[in-house]
NUTI-908586 format. One record per residue (C-alpha): chain; residue number from 0; x, y, z. Coordinates in nm, 4 decimals, padded with zeros to 6 digits. Layout:
REM residues N
{atom "A" NUM {X Y Z}} ...
END
This chain:
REM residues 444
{atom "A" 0 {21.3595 19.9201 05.1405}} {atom "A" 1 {21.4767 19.6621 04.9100}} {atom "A" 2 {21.7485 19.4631 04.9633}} {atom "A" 3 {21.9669 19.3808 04.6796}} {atom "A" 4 {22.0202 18.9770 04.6279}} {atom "A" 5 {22.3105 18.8672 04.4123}} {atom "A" 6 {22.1778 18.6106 04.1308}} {atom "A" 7 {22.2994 18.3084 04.1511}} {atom "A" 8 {22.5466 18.1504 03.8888}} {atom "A" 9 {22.4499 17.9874 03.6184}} {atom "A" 10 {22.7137 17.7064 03.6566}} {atom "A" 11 {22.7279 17.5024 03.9365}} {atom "A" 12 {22.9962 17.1835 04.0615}} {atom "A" 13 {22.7949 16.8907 04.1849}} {atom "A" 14 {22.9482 16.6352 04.3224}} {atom "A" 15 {23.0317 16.2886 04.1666}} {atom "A" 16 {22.7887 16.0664 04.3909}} {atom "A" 17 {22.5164 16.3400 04.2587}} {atom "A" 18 {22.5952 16.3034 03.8930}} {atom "A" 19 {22.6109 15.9270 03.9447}} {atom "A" 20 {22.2211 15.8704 04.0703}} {atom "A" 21 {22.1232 16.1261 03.7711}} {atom "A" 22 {22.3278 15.8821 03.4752}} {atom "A" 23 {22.2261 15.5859 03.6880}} {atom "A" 24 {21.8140 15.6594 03.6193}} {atom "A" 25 {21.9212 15.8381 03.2250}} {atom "A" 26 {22.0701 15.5878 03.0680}} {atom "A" 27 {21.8516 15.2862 03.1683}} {atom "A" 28 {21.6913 15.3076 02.8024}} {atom "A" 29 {22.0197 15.3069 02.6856}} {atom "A" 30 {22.1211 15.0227 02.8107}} {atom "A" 31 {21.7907 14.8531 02.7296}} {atom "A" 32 {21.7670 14.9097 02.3873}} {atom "A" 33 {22.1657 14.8076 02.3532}} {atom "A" 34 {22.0800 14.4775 02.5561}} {atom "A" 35 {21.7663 14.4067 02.2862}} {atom "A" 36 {22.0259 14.4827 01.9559}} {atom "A" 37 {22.2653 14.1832 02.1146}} {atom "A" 38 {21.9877 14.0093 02.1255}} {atom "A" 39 {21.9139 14.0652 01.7807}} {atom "A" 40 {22.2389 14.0005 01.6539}} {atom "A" 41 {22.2206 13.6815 01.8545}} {atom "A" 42 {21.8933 13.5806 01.6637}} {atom "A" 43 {21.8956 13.7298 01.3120}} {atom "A" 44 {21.9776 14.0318 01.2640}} {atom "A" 45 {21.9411 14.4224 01.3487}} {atom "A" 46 {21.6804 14.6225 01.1672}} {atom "A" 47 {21.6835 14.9721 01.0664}} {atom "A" 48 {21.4233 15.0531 01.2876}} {atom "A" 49 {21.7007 14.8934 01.5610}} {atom "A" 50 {21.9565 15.1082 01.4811}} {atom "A" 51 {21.7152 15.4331 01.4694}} {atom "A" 52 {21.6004 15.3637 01.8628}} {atom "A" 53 {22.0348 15.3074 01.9160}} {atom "A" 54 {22.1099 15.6696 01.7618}} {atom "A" 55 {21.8449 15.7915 01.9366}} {atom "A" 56 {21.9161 15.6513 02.2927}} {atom "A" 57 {22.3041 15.7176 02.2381}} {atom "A" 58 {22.2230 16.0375 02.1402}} {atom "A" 59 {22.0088 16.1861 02.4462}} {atom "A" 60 {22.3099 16.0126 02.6617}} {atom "A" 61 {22.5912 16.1488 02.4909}} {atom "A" 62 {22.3901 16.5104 02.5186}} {atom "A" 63 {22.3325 16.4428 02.8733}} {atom "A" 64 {22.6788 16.3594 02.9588}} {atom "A" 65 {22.8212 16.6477 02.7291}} {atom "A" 66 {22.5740 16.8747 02.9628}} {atom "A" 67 {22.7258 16.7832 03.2805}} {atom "A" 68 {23.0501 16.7981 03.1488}} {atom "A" 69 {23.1796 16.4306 03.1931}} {atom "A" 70 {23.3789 16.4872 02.8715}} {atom "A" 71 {23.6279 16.6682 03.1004}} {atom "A" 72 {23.6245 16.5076 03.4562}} {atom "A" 73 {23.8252 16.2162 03.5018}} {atom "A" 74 {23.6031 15.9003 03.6395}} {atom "A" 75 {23.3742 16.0136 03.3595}} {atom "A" 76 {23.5469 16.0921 03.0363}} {atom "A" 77 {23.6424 15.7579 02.8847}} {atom "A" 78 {23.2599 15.6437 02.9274}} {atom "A" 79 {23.1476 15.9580 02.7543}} {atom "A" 80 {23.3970 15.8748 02.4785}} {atom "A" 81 {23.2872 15.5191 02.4229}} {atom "A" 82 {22.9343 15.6235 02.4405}} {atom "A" 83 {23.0185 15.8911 02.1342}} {atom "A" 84 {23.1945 15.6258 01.9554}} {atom "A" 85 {22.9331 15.4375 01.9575}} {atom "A" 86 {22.7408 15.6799 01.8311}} {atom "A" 87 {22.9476 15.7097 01.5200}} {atom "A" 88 {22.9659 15.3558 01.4123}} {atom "A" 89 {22.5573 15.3284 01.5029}} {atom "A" 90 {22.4699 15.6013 01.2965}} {atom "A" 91 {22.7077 15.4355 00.9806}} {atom "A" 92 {22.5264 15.0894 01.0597}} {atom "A" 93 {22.1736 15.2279 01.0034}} {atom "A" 94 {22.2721 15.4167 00.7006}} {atom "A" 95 {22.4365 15.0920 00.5241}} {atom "A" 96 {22.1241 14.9169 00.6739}} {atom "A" 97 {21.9133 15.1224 00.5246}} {atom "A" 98 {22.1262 15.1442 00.1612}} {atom "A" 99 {22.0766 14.7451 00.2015}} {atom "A" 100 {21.7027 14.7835 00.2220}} {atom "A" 101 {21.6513 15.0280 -00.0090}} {atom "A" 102 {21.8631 14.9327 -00.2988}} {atom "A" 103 {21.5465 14.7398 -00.5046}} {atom "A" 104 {21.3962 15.0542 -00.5096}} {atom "A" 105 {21.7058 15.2784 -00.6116}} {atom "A" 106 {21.6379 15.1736 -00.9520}} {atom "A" 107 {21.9851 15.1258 -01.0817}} {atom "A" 108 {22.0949 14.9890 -01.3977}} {atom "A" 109 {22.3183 14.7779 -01.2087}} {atom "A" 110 {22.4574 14.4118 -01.3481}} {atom "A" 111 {22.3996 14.1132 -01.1281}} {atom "A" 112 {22.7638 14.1007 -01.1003}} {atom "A" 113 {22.7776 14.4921 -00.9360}} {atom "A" 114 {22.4754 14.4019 -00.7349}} {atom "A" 115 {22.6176 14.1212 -00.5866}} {atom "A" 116 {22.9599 14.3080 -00.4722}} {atom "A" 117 {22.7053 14.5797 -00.3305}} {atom "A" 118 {22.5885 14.3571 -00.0890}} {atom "A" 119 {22.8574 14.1120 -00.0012}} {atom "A" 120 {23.0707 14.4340 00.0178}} {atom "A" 121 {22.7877 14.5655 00.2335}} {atom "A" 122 {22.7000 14.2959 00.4881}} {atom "A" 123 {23.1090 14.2763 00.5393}} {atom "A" 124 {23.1068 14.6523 00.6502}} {atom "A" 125 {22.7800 14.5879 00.8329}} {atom "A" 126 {22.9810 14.3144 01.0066}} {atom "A" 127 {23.2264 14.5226 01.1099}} {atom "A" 128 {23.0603 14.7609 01.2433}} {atom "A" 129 {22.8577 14.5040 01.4507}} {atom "A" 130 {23.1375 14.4125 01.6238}} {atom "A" 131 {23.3020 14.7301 01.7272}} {atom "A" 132 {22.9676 14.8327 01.8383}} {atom "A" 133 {22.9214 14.5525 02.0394}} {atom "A" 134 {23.3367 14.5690 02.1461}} {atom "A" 135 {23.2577 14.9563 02.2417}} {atom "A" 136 {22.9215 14.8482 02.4107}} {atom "A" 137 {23.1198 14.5737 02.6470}} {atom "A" 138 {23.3582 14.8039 02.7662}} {atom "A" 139 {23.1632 15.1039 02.8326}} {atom "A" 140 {22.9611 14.8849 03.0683}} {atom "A" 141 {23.2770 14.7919 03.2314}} {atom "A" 142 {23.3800 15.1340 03.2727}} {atom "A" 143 {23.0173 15.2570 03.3938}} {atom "A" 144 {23.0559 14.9185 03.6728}} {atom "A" 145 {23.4110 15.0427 03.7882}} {atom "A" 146 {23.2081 15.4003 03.8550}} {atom "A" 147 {22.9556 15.2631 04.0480}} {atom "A" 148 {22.6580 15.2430 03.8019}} {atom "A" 149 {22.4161 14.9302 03.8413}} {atom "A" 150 {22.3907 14.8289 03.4313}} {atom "A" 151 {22.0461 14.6420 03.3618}} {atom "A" 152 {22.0584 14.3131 03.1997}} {atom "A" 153 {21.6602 14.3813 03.0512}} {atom "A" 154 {21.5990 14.4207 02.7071}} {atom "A" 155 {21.3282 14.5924 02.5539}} {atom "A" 156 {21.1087 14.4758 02.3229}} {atom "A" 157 {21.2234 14.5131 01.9822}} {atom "A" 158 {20.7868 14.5678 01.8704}} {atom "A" 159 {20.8257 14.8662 02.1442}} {atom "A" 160 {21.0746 14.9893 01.9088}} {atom "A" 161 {20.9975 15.3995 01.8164}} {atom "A" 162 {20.9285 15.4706 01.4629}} {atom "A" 163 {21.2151 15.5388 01.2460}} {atom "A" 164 {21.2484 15.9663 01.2371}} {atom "A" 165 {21.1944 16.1155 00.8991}} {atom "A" 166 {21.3559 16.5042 00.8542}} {atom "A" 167 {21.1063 16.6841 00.6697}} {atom "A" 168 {21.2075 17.0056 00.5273}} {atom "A" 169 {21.0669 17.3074 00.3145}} {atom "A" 170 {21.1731 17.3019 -00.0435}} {atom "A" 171 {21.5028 17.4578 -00.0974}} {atom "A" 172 {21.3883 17.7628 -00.3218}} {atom "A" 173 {21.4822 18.0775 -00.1723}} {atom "A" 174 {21.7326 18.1513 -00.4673}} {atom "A" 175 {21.5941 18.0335 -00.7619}} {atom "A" 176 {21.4943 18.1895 -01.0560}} {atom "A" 177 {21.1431 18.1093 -01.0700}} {atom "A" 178 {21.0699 18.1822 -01.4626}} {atom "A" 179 {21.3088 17.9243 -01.5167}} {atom "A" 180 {21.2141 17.6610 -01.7383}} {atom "A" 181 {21.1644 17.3321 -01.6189}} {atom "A" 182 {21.4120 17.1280 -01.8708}} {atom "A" 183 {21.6811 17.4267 -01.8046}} {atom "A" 184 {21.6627 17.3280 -01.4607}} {atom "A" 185 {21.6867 16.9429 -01.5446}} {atom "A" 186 {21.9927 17.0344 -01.7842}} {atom "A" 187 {22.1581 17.2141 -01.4491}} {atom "A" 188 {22.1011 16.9441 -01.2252}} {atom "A" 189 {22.3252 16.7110 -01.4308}} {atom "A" 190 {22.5707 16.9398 -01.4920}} {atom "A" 191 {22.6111 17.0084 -01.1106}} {atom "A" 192 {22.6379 16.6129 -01.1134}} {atom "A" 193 {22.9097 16.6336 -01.3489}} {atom "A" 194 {23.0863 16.8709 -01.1531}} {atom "A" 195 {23.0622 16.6516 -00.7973}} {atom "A" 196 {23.1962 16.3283 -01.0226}} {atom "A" 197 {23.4772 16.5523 -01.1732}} {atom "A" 198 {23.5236 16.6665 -00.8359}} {atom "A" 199 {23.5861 16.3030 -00.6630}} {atom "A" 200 {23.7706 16.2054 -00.9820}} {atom "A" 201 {24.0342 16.5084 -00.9176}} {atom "A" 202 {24.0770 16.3654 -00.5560}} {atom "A" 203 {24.2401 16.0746 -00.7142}} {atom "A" 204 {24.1527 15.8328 -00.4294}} {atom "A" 205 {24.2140 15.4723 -00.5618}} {atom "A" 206 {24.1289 15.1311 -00.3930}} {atom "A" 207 {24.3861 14.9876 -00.1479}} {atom "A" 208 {24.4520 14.7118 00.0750}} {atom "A" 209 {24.7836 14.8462 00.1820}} {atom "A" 210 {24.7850 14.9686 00.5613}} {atom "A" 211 {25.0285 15.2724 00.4802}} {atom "A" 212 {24.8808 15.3492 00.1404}} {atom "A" 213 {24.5098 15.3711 00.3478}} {atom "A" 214 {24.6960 15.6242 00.6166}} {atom "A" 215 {24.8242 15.7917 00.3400}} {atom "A" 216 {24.4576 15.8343 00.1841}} {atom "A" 217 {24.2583 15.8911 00.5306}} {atom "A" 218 {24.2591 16.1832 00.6489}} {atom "A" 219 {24.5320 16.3556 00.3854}} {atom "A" 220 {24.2857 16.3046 00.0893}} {atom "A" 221 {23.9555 16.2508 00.2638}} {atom "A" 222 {23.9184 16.4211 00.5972}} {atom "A" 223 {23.5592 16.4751 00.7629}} {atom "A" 224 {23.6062 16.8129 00.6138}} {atom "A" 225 {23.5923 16.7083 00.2738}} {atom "A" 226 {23.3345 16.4660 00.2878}} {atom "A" 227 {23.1008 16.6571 00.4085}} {atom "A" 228 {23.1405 16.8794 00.1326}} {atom "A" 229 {23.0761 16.6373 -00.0614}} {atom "A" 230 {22.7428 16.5377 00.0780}} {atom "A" 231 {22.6105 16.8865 00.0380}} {atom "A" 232 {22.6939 16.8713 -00.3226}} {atom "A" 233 {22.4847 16.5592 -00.3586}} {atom "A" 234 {22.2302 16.7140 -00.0612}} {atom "A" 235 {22.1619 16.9840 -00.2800}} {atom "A" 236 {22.1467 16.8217 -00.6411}} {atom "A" 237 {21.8668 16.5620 -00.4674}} {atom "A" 238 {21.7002 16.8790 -00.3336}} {atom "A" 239 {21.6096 17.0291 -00.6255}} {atom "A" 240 {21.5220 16.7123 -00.7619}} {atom "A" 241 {21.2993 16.6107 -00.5100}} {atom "A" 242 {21.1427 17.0194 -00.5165}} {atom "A" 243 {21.1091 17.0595 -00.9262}} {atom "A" 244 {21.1181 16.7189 -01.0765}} {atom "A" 245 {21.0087 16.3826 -00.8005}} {atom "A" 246 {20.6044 16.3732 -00.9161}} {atom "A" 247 {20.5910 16.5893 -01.2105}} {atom "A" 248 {20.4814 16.5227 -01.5447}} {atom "A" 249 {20.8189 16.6027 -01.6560}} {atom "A" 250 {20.9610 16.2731 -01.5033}} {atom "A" 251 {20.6492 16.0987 -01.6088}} {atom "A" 252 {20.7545 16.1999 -02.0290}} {atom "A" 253 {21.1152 16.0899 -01.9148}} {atom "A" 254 {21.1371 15.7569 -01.7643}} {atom "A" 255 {21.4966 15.7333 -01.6917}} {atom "A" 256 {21.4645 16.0867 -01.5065}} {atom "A" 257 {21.2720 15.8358 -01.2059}} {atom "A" 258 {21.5733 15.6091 -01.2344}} {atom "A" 259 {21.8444 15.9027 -01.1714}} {atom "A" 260 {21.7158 15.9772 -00.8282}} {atom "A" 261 {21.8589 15.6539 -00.7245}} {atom "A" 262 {22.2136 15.7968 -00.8409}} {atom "A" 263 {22.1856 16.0761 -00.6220}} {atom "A" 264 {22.0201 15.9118 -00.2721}} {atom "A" 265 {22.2652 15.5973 -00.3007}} {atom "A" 266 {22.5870 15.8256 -00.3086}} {atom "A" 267 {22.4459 16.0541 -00.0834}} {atom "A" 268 {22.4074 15.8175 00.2266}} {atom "A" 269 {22.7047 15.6708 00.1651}} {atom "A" 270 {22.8814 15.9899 00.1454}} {atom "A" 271 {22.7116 16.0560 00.5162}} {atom "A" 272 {22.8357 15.7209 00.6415}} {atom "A" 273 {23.2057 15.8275 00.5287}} {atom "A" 274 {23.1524 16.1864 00.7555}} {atom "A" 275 {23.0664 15.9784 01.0366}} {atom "A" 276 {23.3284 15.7293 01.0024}} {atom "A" 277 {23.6088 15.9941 00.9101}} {atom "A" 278 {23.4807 16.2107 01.2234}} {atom "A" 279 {23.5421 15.9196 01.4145}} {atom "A" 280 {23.8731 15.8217 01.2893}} {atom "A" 281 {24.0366 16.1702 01.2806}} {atom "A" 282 {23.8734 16.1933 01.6814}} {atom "A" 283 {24.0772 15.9329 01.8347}} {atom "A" 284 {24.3842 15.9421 01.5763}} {atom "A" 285 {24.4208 16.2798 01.7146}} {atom "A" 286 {24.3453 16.2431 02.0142}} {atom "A" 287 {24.5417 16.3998 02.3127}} {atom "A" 288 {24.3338 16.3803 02.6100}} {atom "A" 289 {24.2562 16.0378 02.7389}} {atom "A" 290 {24.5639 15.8695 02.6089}} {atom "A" 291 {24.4652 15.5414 02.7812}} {atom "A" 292 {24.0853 15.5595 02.6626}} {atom "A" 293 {24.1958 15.6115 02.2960}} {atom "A" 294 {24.4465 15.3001 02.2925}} {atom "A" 295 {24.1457 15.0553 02.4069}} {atom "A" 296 {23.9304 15.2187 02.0815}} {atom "A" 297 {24.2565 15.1618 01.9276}} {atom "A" 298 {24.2155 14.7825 02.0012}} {atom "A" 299 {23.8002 14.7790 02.0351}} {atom "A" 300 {23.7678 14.9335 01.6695}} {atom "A" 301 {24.0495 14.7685 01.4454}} {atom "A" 302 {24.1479 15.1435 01.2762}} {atom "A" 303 {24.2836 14.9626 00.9757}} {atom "A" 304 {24.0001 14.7940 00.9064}} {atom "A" 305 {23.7923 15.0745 00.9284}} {atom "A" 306 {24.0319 15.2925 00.6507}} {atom "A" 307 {23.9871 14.9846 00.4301}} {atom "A" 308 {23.5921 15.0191 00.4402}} {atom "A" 309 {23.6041 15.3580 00.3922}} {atom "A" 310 {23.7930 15.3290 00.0911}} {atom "A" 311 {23.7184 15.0142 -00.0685}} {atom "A" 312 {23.3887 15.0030 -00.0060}} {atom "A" 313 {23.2097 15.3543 00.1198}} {atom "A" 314 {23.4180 15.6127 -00.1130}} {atom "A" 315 {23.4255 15.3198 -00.3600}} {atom "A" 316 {23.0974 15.2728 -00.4313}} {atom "A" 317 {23.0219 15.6327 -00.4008}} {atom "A" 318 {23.2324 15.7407 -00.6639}} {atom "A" 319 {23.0978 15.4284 -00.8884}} {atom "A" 320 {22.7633 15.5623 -00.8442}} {atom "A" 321 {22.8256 15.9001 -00.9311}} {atom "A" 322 {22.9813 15.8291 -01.2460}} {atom "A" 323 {22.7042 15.5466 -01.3178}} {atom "A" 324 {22.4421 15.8570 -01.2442}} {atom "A" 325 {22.6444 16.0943 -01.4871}} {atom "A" 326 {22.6503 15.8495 -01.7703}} {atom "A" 327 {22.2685 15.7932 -01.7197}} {atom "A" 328 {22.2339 16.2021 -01.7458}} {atom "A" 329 {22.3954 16.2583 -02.0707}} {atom "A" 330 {22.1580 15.9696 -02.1921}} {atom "A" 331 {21.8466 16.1485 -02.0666}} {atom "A" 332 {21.9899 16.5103 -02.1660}} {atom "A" 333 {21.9722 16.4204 -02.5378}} {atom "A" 334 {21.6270 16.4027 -02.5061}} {atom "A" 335 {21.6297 16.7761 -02.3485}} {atom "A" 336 {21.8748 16.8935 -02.6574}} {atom "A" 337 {21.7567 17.1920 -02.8411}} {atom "A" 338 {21.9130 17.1498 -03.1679}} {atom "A" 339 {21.9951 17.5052 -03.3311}} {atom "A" 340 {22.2147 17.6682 -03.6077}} {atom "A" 341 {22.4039 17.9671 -03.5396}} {atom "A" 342 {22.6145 18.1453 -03.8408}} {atom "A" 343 {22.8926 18.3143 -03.6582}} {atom "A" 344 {23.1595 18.5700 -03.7752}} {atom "A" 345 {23.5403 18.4228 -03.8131}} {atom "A" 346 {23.8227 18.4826 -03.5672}} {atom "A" 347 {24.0116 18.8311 -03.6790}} {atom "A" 348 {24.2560 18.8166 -03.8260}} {atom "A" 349 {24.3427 18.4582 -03.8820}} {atom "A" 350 {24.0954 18.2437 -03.8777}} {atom "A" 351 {24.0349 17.9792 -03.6587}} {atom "A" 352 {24.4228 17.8569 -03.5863}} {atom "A" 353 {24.4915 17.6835 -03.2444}} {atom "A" 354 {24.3887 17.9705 -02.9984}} {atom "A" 355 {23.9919 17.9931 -03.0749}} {atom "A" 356 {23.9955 17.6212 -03.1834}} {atom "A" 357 {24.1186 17.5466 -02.8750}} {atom "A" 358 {23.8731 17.7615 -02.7039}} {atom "A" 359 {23.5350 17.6339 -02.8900}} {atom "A" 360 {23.6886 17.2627 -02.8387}} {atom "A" 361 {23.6485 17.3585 -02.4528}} {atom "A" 362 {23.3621 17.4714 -02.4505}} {atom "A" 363 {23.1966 17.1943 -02.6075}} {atom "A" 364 {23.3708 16.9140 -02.4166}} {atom "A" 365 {23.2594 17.1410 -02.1278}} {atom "A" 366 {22.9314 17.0219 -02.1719}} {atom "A" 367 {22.9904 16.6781 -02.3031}} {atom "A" 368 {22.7562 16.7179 -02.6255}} {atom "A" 369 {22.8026 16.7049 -03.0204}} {atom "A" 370 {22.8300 17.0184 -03.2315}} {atom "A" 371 {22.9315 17.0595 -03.5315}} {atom "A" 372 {23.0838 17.3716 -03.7861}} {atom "A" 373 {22.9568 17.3495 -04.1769}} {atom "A" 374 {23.1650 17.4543 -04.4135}} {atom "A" 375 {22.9720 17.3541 -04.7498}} {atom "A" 376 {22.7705 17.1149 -04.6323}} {atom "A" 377 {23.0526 16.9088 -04.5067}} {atom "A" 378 {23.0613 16.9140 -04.1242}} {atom "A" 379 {23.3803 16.9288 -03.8997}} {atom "A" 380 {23.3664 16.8208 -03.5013}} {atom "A" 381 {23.4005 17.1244 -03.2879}} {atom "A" 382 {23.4885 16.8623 -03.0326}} {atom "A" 383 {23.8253 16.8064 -03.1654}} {atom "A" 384 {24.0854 17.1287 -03.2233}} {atom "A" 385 {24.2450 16.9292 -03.5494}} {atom "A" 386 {23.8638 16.8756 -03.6935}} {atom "A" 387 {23.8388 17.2636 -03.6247}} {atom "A" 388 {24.1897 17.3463 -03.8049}} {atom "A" 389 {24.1352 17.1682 -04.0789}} {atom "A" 390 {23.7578 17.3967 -04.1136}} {atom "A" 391 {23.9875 17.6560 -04.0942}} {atom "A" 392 {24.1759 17.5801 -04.3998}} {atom "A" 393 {23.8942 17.5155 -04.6237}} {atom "A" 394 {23.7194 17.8146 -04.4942}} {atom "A" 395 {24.0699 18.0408 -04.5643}} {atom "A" 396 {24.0263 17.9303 -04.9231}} {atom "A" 397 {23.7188 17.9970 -04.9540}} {atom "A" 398 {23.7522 18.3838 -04.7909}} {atom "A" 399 {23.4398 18.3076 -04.5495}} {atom "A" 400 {23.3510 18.5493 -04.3120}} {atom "A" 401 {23.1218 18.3542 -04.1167}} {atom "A" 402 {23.0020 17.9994 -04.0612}} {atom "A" 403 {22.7265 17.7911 -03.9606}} {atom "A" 404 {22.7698 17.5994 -03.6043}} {atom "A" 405 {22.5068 17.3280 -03.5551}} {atom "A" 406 {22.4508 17.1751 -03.2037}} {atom "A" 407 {22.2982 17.1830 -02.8759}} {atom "A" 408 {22.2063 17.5614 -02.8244}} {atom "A" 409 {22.3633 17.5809 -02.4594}} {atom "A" 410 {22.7017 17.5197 -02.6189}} {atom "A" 411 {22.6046 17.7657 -02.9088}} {atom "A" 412 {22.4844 18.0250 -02.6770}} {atom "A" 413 {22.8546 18.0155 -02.5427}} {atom "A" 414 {22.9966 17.9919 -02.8624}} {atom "A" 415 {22.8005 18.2673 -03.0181}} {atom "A" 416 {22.9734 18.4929 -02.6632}} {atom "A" 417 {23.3100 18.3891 -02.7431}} {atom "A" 418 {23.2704 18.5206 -03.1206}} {atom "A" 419 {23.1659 18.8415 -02.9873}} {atom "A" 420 {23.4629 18.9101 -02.7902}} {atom "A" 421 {23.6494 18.7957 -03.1668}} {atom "A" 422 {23.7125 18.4395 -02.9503}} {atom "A" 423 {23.9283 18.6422 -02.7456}} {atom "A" 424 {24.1561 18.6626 -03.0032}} {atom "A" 425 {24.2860 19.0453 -02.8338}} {atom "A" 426 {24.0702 19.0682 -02.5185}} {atom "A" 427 {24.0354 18.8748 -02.1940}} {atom "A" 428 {23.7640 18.5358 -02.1617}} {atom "A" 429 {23.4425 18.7303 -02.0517}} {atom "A" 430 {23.3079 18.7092 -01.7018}} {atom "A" 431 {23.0168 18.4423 -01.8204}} {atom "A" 432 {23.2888 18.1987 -01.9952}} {atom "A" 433 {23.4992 18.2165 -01.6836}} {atom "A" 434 {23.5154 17.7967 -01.6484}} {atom "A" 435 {23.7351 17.8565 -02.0419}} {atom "A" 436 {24.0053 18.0117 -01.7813}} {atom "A" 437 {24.0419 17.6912 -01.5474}} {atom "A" 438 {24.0006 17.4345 -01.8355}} {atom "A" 439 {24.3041 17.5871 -02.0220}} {atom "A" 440 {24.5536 17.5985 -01.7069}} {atom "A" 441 {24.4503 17.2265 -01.7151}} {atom "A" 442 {24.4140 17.1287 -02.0927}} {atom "A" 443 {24.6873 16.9229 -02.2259}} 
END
């Protein structure tokens, strides 16, 4: 006969003097690899291979404690906390490490002037973080002491440092159009830039020094939330990039097209050092629990002078980049232009008065190009709504029915849509012209 035996639980309470001889052996890496990045600091300075071993060794700790819970017991929490603060800022030091590093090799266009803010800009936030690090470090020792812990004074040896960890991925294909031509799918990629710098530009963040003005920014402008959307915008533009143009003949014919990859990497690290640093911010501004554990990060991690990095400098330079990268992509598209004429049939019944003007104007600001409507040879910029009234004069005097539009065909294309639906003279904006809808709420 078989007896039945109840399974034991999955979850189980140890006791404190058992979770202190498993952290005790854990963490002695930990503390290791912190004691060799003093040293460093000491002697020259941390490298990026440094700060990979840190995230990595305050990364299997902060999982271990997170595993055991220590987050919510009450001799444990506030070393938990400083050991995910640290975290943060370590992960925010190797990515403006690495931005340092790589910069020669970004290829920017940039003057000695911008180069020069880059990096004293850049060695000032490394600086920062240094310290707080190293603040955070000090007392998380002092807590792990008051709990009984024995913290090594070894270092290890910064050549036994592990290789820096690449993340390798499959291309990013799944939902692409695969007939599509490779200079449509160049033309695409810098309009999605265009959309992530109009995007930042709408946010309307602008440089301050002013304590209350940089509350008022952080987190009620930027938030974690938003900058991580942020990042996947970029994430994805360099994506594609890196899967249909890095190594192709294409970007071999197109110099500059090599160049523009260093528009989208640069923002896109320091769009993750602004998640990590909002994360952290918004954690212990918010904080409830551990009232007395967020006032010493208060005072460990001046919160002010955080803001100001992450404004001044971070979201700064981010946005300067992305607007740098968009100006280098119109260059480079007008060597993608397809140059076409359409002749198109006149609004019904009155020609082309403010409402279609307006319209066509739209659409060809839309996409940042020149086209042009020929009315007897002369030619009138469909950029501007007067140049387009004033067609519409001559061409009323003339009792045209159609006219010839000369321009980049992916504004044509559009145009040639609109005139089909009479430039929605009597009927809606059609489904594939649905950006005409936001652009006039928002057209002066």
């Amino acid at each position: 006969m078989t007896r039945n035996v109840e399974p034991k639980s999955l979850n189980q309470i140890i006791s404190e003097d058992e979770f202190l001889l498993l952290v005790q052996e854990i963490s002695i890496t930990f503390f290791r690899t912190f004691n060799a990045y003093q040293v460093l600091l000491e002697e020259t300075e941390p490298t990026r291979k440094c700060y990979s071993n840190l995230i990595q060794q305050s990364d299997f700790l902060e999982s271990f404690l997170d595993e055991y819970g220590a987050r919510e017991n009450r001799t444990w929490s506030a070393f938990t906390e400083y050991i995910a603060s640290i975290r943060n800022l370590v992960i925010s030091g190797f990515y403006t490490k690495h931005l340092m590093d790589r910069y020669p090799y970004y290829r920017l266009h940039d003057t000695e002037e911008e180069r020069d803010y880059f990096f004293s800009s850049g060695r000032e936030f490394l600086n920062f973080l240094n310290r707080s690090i190293v603040n955070l470090y000090k007392e998380a020792i002092r807590t792990a002491e008051a709990n009984g812990m024995k913290i090594t004074s070894e270092a290890i040896d910064p050549d036994q440092f592990l290789e820096i960890e690449v993340n390798k991925q499959l291309p990013k294909d799944v939902v692409d159009d695969l007939v599509k031509e490779s200079e449509d799918r160049v033309i695409e990629l810098f309009e999605k830039m265009g959309n992530v710098a109009q995007v930042i530009d709408e946010m309307d963040l602008k440089p301050t020094r002013d304590p209350e003005g940089l509350r008022a920014l952080i987190p009620h402008v930027l938030d974690e939330k938003k900058a991580r959307y942020l990042m996947n915008l970029v994430h994805s533009i360099q994506s594609e990039f890196d899967t249909y143009i890095k190594n192709t003949s294409m970007e071999q014919r197109h110099k500059n097209l090599k160049d523009f990859r260093g528009y989208i990497s640069l923002p896109l690290h320091l769009l993750e050092i602004a998640v990590w640093l909002c994360h952290f911010f918004e954690r212990h501004e918010d904080e409830i629990r551990h009232s007395e554990c967020k006032r010493k990060i208060s005072i460990l991690v001046d919160k002010t002078e955080l803001l100001s990095h992450i404004v001044n400098y971070v979201f700064e330079r981010c946005l300067f980049y992305i607007r740098e990268g968009h100006k280098l992509s119109r260059e480079i598209l007008k060597s993608f232009v397809k140059t076409v004429r359409y002749e198109l049939a006149i609004p019904e019944p009155l020609g082309f008065h403010a409402r279609p003007s307006t319209y066509i104007s739209l659409i060809v600001r839309k996409h940042d190009t020149d086209v042009f409507l020929i009315v007897d040879g002369e030619k009138y910029n469909a950029r501007s709504v007067m140049s387009l009234l004033q067609a519409g004069g001559a061409i009323a005097d003339k009792g045209y029915h159609s006219v010839i539009f000369e321009g980049d065909q992916r504004v044509l294309d559009d145009i040639r849509i609109l005139s089909q639906h009479n430039y929605c003279e009597e009927q809606n904006i059609p489904d594939t012209l649905s950006y005409l809808r936001d652009l006039h709420k928002t057209s002066p």
